[in-house]
C-alpha positions as CSV (number, residue, x, y, z in Angstrom):
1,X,17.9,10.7,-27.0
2,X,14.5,11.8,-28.7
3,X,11.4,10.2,-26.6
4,X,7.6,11.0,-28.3
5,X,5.7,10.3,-24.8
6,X,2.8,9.4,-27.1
7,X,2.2,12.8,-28.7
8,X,1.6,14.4,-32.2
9,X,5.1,14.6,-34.3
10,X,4.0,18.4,-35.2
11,X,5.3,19.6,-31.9
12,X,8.4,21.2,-31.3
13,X,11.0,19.2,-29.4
14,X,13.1,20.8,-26.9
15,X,15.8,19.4,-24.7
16,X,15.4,18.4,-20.6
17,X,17.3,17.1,-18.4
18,X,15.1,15.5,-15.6
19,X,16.3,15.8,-11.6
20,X,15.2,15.0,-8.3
21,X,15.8,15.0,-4.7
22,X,14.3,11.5,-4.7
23,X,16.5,8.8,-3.5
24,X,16.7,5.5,-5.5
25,X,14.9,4.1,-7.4
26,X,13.5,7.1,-8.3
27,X,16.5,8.6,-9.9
28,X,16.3,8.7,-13.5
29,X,19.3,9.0,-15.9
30,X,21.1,12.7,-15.8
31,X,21.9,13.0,-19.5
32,X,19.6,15.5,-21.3
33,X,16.5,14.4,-24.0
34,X,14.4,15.4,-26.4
35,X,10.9,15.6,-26.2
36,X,7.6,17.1,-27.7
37,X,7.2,20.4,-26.0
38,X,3.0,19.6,-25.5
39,X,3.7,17.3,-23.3
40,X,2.0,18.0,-20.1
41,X,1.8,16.5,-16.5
42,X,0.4,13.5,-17.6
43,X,2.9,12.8,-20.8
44,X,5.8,14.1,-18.4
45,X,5.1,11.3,-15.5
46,X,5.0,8.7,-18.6
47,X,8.2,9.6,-19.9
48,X,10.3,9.1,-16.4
49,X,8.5,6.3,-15.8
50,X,10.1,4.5,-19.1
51,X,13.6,5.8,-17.9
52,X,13.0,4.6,-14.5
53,X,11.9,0.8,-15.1
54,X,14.8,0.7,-17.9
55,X,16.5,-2.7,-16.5
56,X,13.5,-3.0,-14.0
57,X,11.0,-6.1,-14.5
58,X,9.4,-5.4,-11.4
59,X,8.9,-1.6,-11.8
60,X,5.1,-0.4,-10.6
61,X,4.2,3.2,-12.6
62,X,4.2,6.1,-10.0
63,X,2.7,9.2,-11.0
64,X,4.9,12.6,-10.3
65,X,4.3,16.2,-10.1
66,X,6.8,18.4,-12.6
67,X,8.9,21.7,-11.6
68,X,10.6,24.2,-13.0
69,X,12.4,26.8,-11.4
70,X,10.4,25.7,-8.0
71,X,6.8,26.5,-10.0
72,X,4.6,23.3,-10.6
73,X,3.8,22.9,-13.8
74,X,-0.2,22.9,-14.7
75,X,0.0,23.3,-18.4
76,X,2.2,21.7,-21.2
77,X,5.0,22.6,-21.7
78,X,5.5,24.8,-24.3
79,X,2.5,27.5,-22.3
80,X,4.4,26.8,-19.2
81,X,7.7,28.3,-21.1
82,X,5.3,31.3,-23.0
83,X,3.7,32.3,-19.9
84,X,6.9,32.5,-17.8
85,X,9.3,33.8,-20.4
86,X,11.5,30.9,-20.6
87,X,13.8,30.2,-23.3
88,X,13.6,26.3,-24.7
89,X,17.3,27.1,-26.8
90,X,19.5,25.8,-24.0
91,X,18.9,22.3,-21.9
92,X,15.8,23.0,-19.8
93,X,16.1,21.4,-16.2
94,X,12.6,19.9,-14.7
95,X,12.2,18.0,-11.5
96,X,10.0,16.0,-10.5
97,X,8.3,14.4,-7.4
98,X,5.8,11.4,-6.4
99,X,2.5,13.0,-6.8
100,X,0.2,13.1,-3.5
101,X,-3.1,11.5,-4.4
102,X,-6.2,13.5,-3.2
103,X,-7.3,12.8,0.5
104,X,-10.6,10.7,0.4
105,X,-13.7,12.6,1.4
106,X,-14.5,11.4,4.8
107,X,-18.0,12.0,6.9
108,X,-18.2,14.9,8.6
109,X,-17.8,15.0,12.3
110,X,-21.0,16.8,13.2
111,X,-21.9,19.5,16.4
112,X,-24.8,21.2,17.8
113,X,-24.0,24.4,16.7
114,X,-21.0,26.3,14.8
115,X,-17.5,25.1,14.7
116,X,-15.4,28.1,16.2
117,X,-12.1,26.8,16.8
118,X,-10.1,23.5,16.0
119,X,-7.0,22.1,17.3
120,X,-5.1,19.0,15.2
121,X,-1.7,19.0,16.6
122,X,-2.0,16.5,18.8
123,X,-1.5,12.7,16.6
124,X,-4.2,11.2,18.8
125,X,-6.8,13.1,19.0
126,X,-8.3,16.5,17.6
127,X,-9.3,19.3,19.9
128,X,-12.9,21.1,18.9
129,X,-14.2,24.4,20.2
130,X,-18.2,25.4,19.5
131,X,-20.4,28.0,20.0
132,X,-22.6,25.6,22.1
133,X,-19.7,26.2,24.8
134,X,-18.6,22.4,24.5
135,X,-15.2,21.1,23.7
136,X,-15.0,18.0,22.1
137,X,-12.2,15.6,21.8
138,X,-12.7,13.4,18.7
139,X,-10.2,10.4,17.7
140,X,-11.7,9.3,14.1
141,X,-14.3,11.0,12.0
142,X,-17.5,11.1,13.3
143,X,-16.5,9.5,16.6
144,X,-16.3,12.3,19.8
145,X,-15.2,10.3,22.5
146,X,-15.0,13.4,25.2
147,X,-17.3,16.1,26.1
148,X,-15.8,19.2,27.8
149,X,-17.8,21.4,29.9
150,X,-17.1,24.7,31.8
151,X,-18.4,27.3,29.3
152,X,-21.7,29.3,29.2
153,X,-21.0,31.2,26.4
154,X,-19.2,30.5,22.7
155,X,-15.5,28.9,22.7
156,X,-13.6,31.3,20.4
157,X,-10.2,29.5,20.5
158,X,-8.9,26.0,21.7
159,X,-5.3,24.8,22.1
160,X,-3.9,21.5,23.1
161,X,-0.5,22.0,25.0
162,X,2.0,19.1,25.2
163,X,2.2,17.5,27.8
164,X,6.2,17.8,29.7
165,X,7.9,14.1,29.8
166,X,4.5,12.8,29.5
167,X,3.4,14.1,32.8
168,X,1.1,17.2,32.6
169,X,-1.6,17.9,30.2
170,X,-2.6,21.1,29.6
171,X,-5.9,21.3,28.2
172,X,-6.6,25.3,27.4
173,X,-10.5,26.5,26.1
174,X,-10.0,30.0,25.6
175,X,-13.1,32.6,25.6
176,X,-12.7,36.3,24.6
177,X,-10.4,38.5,25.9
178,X,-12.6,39.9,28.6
179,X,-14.2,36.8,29.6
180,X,-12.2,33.9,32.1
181,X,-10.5,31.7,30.3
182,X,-11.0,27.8,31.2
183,X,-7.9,25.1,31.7
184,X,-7.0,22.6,34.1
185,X,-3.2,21.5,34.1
186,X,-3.1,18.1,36.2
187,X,0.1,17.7,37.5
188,X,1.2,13.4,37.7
189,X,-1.4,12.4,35.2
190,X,-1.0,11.4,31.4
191,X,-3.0,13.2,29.5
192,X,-5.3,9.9,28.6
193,X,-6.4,9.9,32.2
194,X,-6.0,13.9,33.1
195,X,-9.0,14.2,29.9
196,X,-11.1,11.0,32.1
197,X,-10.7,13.1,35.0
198,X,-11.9,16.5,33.3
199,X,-15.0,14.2,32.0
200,X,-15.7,13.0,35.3
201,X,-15.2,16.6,36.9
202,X,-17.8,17.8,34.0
203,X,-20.3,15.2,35.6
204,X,-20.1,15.3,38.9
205,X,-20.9,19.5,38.1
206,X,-20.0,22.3,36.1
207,X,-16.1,23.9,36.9
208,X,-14.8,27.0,36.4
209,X,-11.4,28.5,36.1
210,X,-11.0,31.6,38.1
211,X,-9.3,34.5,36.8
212,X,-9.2,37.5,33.8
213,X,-7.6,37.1,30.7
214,X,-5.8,40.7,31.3
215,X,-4.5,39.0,34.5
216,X,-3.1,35.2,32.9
217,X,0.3,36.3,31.9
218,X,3.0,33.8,33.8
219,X,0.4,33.6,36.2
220,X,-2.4,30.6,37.9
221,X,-5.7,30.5,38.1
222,X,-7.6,28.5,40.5
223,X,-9.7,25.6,39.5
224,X,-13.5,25.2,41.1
225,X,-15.9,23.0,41.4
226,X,-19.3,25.2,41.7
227,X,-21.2,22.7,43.6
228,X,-18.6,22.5,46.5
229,X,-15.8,25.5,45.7
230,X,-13.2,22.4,46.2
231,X,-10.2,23.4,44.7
232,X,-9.7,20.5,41.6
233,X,-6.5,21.8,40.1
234,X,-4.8,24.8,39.0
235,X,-4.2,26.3,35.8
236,X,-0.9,28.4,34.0
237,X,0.3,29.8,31.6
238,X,0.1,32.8,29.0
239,X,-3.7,33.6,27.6
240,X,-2.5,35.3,24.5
């Protein structure tokens, strides 16, 4: 089968055969064509296109990213094969995917002072750390909906631990290694209303979380409030 893809006839045509790990109705046919060897991405995407809506009235173009041998393909053809040494004599496999369209620019979600550490690995929220000694919980772009206190000096590294059965949140605001490192773990709470409580500890006045970094492997460290030294909650786990 010989398919132009809208390209000069002076081009050499070599033979593909065109796969994917796509499940219907993305599979195309698996017998081998011809076609120009400038094609590039563009060209490429138009050609399984027409083999996929074959027998299809209702079939929306999809754009697709090309491989071969596991390397995208950013070039036409026929410089892909030059620059990778790649003979076009024998049936030349290519497989394609949908193509990922670029992630719109959204507005940035501004702080006081340099962004030192972020955490995203929670799907509700994302977990900030910055040199102003905040933390900041933000759950769209430009919208911080918590303000965590308890530093005096730069947050170097935040991480958001999951909470067990839904029961404990740990919320970790790591300093430098010589410097105390801050957490609470609330024990009963989900974490929606363990990060209320932190905000209304933050407050009422500043809390600290006793104990060295050198000193946090498998063990606690106790939880203060300054104002009263009322033990609020205790904190464990590993500062690595």
């Amino acid at each position: 089968m010989d398919i132009d893809g809208d390209v000069e006839e002076s081009a050499r045509r070599i033979q593909v055969r065109f796969v994917t790990k796509l499940k219907d109705p993305f599979k195309a046919p698996p017998s081998s064509i011809a076609i120009p060897s400038n094609l590039t991405r563009f060209g490429l995407s138009s050609i399984v296109n027409n083999l996929l809506k074959a027998g299809k009235d209702d079939w929306n173009p999809e754009p697709f990213d090309f491989l071969i041998d596991g390397e995208l393909v950013r070039m036409s053809l026929e410089e892909f094969l030059l620059a990778k040494g790649i003979s076009a004599e024998k049936i030349l496999e290519i497989e394609y995917i949908r193509a990922v369209a670029p992630r719109k620019q959204e507005e940035p979600s501004l702080h006081d002072d340099w962004v030192s550490a972020v955490d995203g690995s929670n799907s509700k929220f994302v977990l900030t750390g910055c040199y102003d000694g905040f933390g900041r919980i933000w759950k769209t772009a430009g919208s911080c909906t918590h303000l965590l206190e308890g530093h005096t000096d730069a947050i170097n590294s935040v991480c958001v631990v999951k909470p067990r059965a839904q029961k404990v949140m740990d919320l970790f605001i790591k300093k430098s290694r010589k410097s105390r490192v801050g957490g609470i773990k609330w024990g009963g709470l989900t974490p929606v209303s363990a990060l209320d409580l932190g905000v209304r500890v933050a407050g009422m006045g500043a809390w600290e979380c006793r104990g060295d970094v050198d000193g946090m492997w498998d063990k606690a460290a106790s939880c203060i409030k300054e104002t009263t030294r009322e033990v609020l909650g205790v904190s464990s786990g590993w500062a690595g």
